[in-house]
Short mmCIF file of the C-alpha atoms (twelve columns), coordinates in Angstrom:
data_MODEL
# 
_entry.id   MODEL 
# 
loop_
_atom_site.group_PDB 
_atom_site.id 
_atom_site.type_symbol 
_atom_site.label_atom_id 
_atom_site.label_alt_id 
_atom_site.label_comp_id 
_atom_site.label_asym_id 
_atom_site.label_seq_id 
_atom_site.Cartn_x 
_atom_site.Cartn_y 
_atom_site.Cartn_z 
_atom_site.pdbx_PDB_model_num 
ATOM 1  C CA . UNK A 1  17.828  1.356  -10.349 1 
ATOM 2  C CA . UNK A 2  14.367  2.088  -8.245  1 
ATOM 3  C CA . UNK A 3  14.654  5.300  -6.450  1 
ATOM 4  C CA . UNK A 4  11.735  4.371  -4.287  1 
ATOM 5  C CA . UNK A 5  8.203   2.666  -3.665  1 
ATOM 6  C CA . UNK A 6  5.107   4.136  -3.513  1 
ATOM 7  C CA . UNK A 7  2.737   2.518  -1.224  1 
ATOM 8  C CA . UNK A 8  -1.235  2.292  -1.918  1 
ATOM 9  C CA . UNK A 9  -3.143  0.766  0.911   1 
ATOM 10 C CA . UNK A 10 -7.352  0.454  0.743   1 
ATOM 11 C CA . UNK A 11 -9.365  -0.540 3.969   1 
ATOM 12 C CA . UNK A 12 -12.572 -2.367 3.723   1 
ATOM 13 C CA . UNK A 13 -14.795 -5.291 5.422   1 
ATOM 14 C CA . UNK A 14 -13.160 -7.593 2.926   1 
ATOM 15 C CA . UNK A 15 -9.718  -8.132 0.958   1 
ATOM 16 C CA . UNK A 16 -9.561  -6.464 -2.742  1 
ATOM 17 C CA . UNK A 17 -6.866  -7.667 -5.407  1 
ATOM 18 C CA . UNK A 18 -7.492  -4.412 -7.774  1 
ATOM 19 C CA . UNK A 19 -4.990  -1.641 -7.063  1 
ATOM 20 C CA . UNK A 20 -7.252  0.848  -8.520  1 
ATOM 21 C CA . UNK A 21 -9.241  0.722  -5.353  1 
ATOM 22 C CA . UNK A 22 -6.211  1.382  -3.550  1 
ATOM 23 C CA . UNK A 23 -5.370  5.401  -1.837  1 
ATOM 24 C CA . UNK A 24 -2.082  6.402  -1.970  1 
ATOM 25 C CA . UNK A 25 -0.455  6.472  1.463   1 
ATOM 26 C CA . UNK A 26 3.275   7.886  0.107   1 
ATOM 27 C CA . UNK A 27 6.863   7.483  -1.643  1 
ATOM 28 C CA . UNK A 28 9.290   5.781  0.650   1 
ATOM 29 C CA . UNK A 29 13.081  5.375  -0.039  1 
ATOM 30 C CA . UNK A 30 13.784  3.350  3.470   1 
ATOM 31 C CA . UNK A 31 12.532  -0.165 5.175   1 
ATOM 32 C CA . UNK A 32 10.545  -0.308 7.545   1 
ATOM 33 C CA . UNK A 33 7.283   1.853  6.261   1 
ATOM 34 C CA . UNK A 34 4.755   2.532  9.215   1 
ATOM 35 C CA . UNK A 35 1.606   2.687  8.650   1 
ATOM 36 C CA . UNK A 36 -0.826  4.025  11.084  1 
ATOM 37 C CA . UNK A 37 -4.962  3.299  11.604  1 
ATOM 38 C CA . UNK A 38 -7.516  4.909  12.579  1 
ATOM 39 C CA . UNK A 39 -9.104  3.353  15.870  1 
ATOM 40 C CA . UNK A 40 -12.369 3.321  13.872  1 
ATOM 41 C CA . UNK A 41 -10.394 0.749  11.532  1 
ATOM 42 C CA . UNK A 42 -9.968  -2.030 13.783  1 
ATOM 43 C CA . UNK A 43 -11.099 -5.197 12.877  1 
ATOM 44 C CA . UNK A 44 -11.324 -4.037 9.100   1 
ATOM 45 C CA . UNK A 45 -8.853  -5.471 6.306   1 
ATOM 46 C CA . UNK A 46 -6.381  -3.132 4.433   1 
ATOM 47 C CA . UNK A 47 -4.665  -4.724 0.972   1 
ATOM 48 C CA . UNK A 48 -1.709  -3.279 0.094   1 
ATOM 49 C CA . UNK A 49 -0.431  -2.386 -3.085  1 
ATOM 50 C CA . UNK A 50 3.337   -1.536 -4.550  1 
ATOM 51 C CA . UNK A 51 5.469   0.256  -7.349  1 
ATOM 52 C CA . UNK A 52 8.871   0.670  -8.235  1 
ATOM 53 C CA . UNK A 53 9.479   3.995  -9.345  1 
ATOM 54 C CA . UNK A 54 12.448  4.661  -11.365 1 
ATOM 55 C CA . UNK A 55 15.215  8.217  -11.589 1 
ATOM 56 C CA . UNK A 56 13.075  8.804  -14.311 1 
ATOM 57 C CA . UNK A 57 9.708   8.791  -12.394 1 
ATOM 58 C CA . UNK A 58 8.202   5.357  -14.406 1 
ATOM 59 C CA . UNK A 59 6.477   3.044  -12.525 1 
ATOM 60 C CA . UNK A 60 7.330   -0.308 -12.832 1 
ATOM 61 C CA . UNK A 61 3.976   -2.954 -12.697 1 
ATOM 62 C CA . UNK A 62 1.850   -3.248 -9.808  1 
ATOM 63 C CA . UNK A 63 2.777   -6.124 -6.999  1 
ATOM 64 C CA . UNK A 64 0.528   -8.798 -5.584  1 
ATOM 65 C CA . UNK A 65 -1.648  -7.563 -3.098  1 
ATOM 66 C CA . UNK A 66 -0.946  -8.423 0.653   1 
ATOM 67 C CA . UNK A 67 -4.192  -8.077 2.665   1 
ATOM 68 C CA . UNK A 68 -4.621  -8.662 6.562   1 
ATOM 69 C CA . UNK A 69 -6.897  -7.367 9.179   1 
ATOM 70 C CA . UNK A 70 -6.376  -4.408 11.118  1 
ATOM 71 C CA . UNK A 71 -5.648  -4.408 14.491  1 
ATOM 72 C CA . UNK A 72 -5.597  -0.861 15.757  1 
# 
């Protein structure tokens, strides 16, 4: 029973696989989540990261990270 997923996003030159380089961008509870850039962003890459969290508020593990480049 996940309540909702917190998003983490980081934006570099290259792709990262650790979460704790990751910002937090928010909770969300529906699908689709926007995300907006910066125009100063384009052409940079930004890996997201994901959590479950429960009605209790625990976090569930970490998910794969999904990187592409940023098109703003």
């Amino acid at each position: 029973g996940a309540l909702q997923l917190q998003l983490f996003v980081f934006i570099g030159t290259e792709p990262t696989t650790n979460a704790d380089e990751a910002e937090y961008y928010g909770a969300f509870t529906k699908n689709p989540i926007p995300v907006a850039f910066d125009q100063a962003d384009d052409g940079k890459v930004a890996s997201y990261f994901a959590r479950w969290v429960s009605r209790k508020g625990d976090v569930g593990p970490w998910s794969e990270a999904v990187s592409m480049r940023i098109a703003a």
